[in-house]
C-alpha positions, 0 to 999 in steps of 0.5 A, a space after each residue: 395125294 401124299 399126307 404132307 400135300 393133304 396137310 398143305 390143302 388144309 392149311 390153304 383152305 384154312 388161311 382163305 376161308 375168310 374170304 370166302 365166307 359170306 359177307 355180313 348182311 346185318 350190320 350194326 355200328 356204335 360210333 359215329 366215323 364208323 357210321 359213315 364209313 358203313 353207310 358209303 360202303 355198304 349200306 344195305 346191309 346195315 341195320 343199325 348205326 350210333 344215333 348221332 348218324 343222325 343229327 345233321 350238326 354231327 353228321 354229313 349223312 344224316 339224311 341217310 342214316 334217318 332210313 336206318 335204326 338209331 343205337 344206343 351203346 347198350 347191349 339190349 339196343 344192339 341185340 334186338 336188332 338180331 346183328 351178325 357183326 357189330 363194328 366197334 372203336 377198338 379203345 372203347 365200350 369194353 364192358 359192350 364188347 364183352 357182353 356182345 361177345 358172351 351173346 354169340 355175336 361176332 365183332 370187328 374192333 378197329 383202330 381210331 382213325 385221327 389223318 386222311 392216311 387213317 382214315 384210308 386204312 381203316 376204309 380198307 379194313 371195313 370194305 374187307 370185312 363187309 365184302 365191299 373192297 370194290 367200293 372201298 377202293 373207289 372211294 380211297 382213290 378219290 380220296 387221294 386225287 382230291 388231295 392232290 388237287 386242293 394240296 398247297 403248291 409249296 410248304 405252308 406259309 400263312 398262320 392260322 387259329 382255330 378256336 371251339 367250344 369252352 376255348 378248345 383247339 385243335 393243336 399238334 398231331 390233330 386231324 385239324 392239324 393236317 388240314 391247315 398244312 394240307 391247305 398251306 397253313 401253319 398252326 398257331 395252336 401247334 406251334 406254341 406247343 398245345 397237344 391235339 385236343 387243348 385250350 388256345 386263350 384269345 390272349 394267344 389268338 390276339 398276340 400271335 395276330 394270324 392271317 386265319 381265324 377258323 370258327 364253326 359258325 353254327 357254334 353260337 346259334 344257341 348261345 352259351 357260356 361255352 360258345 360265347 368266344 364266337 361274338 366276343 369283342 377283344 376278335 374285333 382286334 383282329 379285323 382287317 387284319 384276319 380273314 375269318 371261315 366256317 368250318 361246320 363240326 361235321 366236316 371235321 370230327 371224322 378222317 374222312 371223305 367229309 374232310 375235303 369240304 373242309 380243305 375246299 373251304 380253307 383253300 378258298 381262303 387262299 385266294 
């Protein structure tokens, strides 16, 4: 073999070997979209995942997560559990990626996912890393045929308002955003100019008169100043005239498989 071809092999062997190498058998996440991510592909290898994975309020799969280690965002949590990969949001914990880091333990940083494309990407990007590409794949397939099928026939049409705790919205560019024009809504929030995460006041709600309120019914169960919007009397003026639906936070605080019992409960709307 000439040296030119013997270099060539080495580059080769060099550019594959992450594929090659073994899959990371102990696996811990700090985030909970990362969470449920690992838990749909993997969850064999992992052994440690953020707590919140474990509040039913917060998490479609905490009966699953229950079965595996609650983390904290520190250092000694995560290290105790002897990882060899922990899987981080790229633009947080800076400081716990360091120390991770100076620990000797090897970390995937990934990007935000805040749509349904994102969140396929970043599927795709985590099956990779875990050696789950199989079963990254089928879950992005099914991601997309459950798309196509509760998409809207035509442009979007009906109006809709989303109201959350402290008079919260989700406005233009949120993943809430797409999910109304997914299920053929146009967004209040959106179209009078609120960013992603804003404030929409009852005034706005009242005056723009939408054919959806969208609530999370579950946000008043314990009554405070935060969530006292939901049984307030002024959305009173707005019966007969607006259908209201529940959609539980769990289902939308992650781009994810999750979003489409959001968009099932928003197409059912439509009828």
């Amino acid at each position: 073999m000439t040296g030119w071809m013997r270099w060539l092999v080495a580059i080769m062997c060099l550019a594959g070997s992450p594929a090659w190498a073994q899959a990371p058998q102990r696996v811990v996440t700090v985030n909970l979209c990362l969470d449920h991510i690992a838990l749909r592909l993997a969850p064999g290898q992992l052994v440690g995942l953020s707590y919140l994975s474990h509040d039913p309020r917060l998490s479609v799969l905490a009966d699953r997560a229950r079965a595996i280690a609650p983390v904290r965002a520190k250092v000694e949590s995560i290290l105790e559990l002897r990882p060899d990969l922990v899987i981080f949001d790229r633009d947080a914990h800076a400081n716990l990626k360091r120390l991770v880091r100076k620990a000797g333990v090897p970390i995937l940083e990934v990007p935000w996912a805040s749509s349904l494309k994102d969140a396929e990407g970043l599927i795709a990007q985590i099956g990779t890393a875990l050696g789950r590409e199989a079963e990254a794949s089928a879950i992005i397939a099914d991601m997309q045929e459950q798309r196509r099928r509760l998409g809207p026939a035509g442009p979007p049409a009906a109006l809709a308002a989303v109201l959350q705790a402290n008079r919260g919205t989700a406005g233009k560019g949120s993943l809430m955003d797409e999910l109304l024009h997914v299920s053929g809504y146009r967004n209040l929030a959106a179209e009078l100019g609120i960013p992603a995460y804003g404030r929409l006041a009852l005034e706005s709600v009242l005056a723009g008169r939408p054919d959806l309120l969208v609530l999370d019914g579950n946000a008043n169960a314990h009554p405070a100043r935060a969530t006292e919007f939901v049984d307030h009397n002024a959305l009173l003026a707005l019966a007969g005239s607006t259908r209201l639906v529940s959609i539980p936070l769990k289902y939308t605080v992650c781009a994810g498989p999750e979003n489409f019992q959001a968009l099932k409960l928003l197409r059912e709307t439509r009828r």
